[in-house]
N, C-alpha and C positions, 0 to 999 in steps of 0.2 A: 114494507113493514106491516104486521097485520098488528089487527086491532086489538090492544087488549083491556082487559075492564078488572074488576075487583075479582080474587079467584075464591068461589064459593066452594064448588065443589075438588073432591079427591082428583077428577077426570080434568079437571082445570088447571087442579097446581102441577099433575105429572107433564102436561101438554107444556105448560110455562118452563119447569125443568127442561124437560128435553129440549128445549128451543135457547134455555140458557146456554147448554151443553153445547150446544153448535155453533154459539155466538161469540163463546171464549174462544173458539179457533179459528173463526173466522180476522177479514181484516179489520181494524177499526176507520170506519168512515163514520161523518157523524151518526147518519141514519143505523147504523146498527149501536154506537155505543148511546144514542138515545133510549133505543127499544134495549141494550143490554141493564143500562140504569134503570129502566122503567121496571123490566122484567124481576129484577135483583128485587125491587122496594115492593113489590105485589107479592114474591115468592117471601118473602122475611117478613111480613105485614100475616101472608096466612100461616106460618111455622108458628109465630108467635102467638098466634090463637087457637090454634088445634094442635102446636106438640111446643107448648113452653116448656121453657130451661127450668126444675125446680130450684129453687133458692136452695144454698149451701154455705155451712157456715165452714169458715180456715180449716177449721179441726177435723171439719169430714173430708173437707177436699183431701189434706193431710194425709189421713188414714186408708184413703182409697186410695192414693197413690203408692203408700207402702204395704198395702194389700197388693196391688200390680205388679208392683217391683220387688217384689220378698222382703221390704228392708226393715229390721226390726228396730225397736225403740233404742236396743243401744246405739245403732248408727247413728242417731239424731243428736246423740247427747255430743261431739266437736261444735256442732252448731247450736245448740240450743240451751249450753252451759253446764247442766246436769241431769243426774236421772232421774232425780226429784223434779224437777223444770220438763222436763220431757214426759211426764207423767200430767201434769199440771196441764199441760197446753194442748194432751190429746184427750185429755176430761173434761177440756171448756173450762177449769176454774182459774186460768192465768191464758191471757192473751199474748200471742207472738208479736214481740218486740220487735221495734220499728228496725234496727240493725240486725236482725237474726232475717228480715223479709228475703232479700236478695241474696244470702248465702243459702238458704233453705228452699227458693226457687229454684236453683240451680240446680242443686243435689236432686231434688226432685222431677228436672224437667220439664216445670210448669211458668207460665206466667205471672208474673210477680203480682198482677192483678185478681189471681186467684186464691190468693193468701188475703188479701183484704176486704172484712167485712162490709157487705153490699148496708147503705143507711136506706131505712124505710122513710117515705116522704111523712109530715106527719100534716094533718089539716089541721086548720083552727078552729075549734071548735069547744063550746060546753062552757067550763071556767076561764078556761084561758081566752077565750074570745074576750065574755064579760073583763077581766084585764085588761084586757088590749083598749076596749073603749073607755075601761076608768083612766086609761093613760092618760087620756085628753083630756081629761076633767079642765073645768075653768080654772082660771088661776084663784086663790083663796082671797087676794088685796084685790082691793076695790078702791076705785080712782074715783074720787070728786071732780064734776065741771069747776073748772075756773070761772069767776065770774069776771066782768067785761068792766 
């Protein structure tokens, strides 16, 4: 197994590629499904920082896929209730409901996970932090020692 390290350059990830490429056909012993996992988490580690996936919201995946497949809005409308609803949900102003997801993957040949809006992580920070700490506050009653 040769050595591999973090892939910087263009000449690194094509080298890691091709070597994935021959490791899929090869037999699986550990020492190659070791160096095939190793290679997979190097190769996906540099795709994700020099040719990331842009964010996409339902509507576009949607639209690009009846852009590929010619299918126009009235096809939509068995699934999506009506024309006015089919109009709504390829404008962003009405969100594809939870039972339309899995009949409208279908039809479209996509994964059900590409109809579902990706949620942004959010930090704590500004006011909501300041919240967060007033949560603790003391409690407002106040206990007297007993005396003895």
């Amino acid at each position: 197994m040769a050595k591999w390290r973090q892939l910087v350059t263009r000449a690194d990830y094509k080298r890691a590629v091709d070597r994935l490429n021959i490791l899929i056909d090869t037999a699986r012993s550990d020492e190659v499904q070791n160096e095939l996992t190793l290679l997979s988490f190097l190769v996906e580690e540099y795709e994700e920082k020099y040719y990331p996936i842009p964010e996409v919201t339902p509507q576009e995946v949607v639209k690009f896929m009846m852009e590929m497949k010619g299918i126009m809005q009235k096809d939509l409308i068995p699934i999506l209730g009506s024309k006015s609803n089919v109009s709504k949900i390829l404008s962003g102003t009405a969100k594809i409901q939870l039972e339309m997801l899995d009949p409208l993957a279908q039809f479209l040949g996509i994964p059900v996970e590409a109809l579902i809006p990706k949620v942004k992580s959010r930090t704590v920070t500004g006011t909501f932090e300041r919240q967060a700490q007033n949560a603790v506050a003391e409690s407002p009653v106040r206990y007297k020692k007993l005396k003895n």
